[in-house]
C-alpha positions, -999 to +999 in steps of 0.1 A: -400+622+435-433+635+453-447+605+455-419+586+470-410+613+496-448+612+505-446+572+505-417+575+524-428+606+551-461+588+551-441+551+566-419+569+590-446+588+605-473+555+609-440+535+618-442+560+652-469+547+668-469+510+654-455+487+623-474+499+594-493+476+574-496+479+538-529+496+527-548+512+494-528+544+498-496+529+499-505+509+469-515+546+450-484+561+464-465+531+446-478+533+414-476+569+411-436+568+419-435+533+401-451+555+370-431+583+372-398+562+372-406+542+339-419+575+325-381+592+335-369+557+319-385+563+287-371+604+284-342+596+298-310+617+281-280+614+314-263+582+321-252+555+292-272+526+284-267+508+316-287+536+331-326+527+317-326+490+326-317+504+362-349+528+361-368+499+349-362+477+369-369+495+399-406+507+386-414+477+377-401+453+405-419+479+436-452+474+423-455+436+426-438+437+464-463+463+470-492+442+459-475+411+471-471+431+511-509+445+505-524+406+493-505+386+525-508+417+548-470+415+553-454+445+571-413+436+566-427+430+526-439+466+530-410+479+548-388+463+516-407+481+492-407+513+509-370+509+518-361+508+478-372+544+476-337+553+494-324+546+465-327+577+449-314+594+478-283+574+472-280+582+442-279+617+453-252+613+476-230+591+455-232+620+428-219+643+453-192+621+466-178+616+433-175+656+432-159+658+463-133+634+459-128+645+422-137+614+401-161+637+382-125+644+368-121+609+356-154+597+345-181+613+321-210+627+333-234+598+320-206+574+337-208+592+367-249+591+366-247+555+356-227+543+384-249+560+412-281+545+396-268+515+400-252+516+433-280+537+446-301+506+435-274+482+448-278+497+487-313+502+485-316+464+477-295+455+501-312+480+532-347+466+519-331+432+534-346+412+511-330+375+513-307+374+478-320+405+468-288+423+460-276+393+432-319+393+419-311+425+414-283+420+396-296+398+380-327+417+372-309+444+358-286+424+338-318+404+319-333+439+312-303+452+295-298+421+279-335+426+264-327+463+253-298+449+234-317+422+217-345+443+209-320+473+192-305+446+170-333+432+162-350+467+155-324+472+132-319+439+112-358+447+101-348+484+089 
């Protein structure tokens, strides 16, 4: 969470005084929150088992823009990347909206987690403004899941 909020401070306050370009640090920045995301991913225990493909495919999909923005020297590929960091503050925000209007009430904890994940993801996609990126995403997310599935049957056919 560091790491993003110091990607994120670090965009806002370059973005100031002129578009920022993607650079070394940003890179670092990204692969720290890009770790730290896969390695929540991998200890995850709230949310169901829509909730790690979500994780996953959000560290693994800001590394390659990030390289892509810092290789073509693209500032709106940047500005994606960065942008998908929001996500976790909507994730925050969702959380509390469903306490507020009481659907904590109606859904499970891991429900409720699993649904802001995933929306979180959903308008941090979208803000990022990447052309079709809210059905890659999708998409994305959908492929991974599919892969954990496969993988658990799989692991246990061979036990």
């Amino acid at each position: 969470m560091v790491a993003g909020a110091a990607e994120i401070i670090r965009y806002h306050i370059t973005a100031l005084a002129d578009q920022p370009s993607p650079d070394l640090l940003d890179l670092a920045l990204c692969l720290l929150q890009s770790a730290t995301t896969l390695h929540l991913a991998k200890t995850l225990i709230r949310g169901d088992q829509t909730t790690r493909p979500t994780y996953q495919v959000s560290g693994l999909t800001r590394p390659f823009l990030t390289l892509a923005a810092l290789y073509a020297d693209d500032e709106q590929l940047h500005r994606g990347s960065v942008k998908l960091v929001n996500g976790f503050i909507y994730v925050r925000l969702i959380i509390f909206s469903y306490r507020v209007l009481k659907l904590d009430r109606v859904f499970t904890g891991p429900a409720v987690y699993a649904h802001a994940i995933f929306i979180g993801g959903l308008l941090a996609v979208y803000e990022a403004g990447f052309p079709f990126g809210v059905p890659a995403y999708v998409i994305q997310v959908g492929l991974v899941t599919s892969l954990h599935r496969f993988v658990a049957d799989y692991v246990q056919r061979r036990t």
